[in-house]
C-alpha positions in Angstrom: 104.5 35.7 -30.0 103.0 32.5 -29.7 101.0 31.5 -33.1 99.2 28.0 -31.9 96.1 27.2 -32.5 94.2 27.2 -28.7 91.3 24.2 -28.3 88.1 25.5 -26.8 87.5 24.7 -23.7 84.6 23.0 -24.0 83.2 24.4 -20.6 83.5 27.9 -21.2 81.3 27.1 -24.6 78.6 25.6 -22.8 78.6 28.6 -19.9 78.7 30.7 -22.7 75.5 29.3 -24.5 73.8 28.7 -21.7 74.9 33.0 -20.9 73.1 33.4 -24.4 70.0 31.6 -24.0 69.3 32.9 -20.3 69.5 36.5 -22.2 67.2 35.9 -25.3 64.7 34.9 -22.4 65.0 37.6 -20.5 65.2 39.9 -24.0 61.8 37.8 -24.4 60.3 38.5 -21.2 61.5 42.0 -21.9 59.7 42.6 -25.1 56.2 40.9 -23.4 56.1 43.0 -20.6 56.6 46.0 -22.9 53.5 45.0 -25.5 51.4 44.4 -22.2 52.5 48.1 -20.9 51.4 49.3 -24.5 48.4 47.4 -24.1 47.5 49.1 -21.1 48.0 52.5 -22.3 45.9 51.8 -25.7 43.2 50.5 -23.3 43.7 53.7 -20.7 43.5 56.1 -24.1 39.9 54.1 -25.5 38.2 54.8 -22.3 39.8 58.5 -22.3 38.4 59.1 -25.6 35.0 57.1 -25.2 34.2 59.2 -21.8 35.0 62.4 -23.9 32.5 61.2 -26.3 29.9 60.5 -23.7 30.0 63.5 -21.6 30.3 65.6 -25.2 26.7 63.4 -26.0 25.5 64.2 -22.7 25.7 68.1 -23.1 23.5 67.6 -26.6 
């Protein structure tokens, strides 16, 4: 068993961070595209609703 302490390589740290920010981007990116999907089906439901509305007015 070997019990001594290994030094970090600083290399491997840096491809490492770099790894982590490159994914809390993409996690960003991610999350944007998803609210602008959501976006587009709240908009998509409005009009649904507001041409149920008018054709419901329209029978009056």
């Amino acid at each position: 068993m070997n019990d001594q302490l290994r030094i970090p390589d600083p290399e491997v740290d840096k491809r490492l961070l770099a790894n982590l920010r490159r994914s809390r981007l993409e996690m960003e990116e991610l999350g944007l595209q998803l609210e602008e999907v959501i976006a587009n089906l709240e908009r998509d439901l409005r009009q649904q609703r507001l041409q149920r509305v008018r054709r419901s007015l329209n029978r009056s």
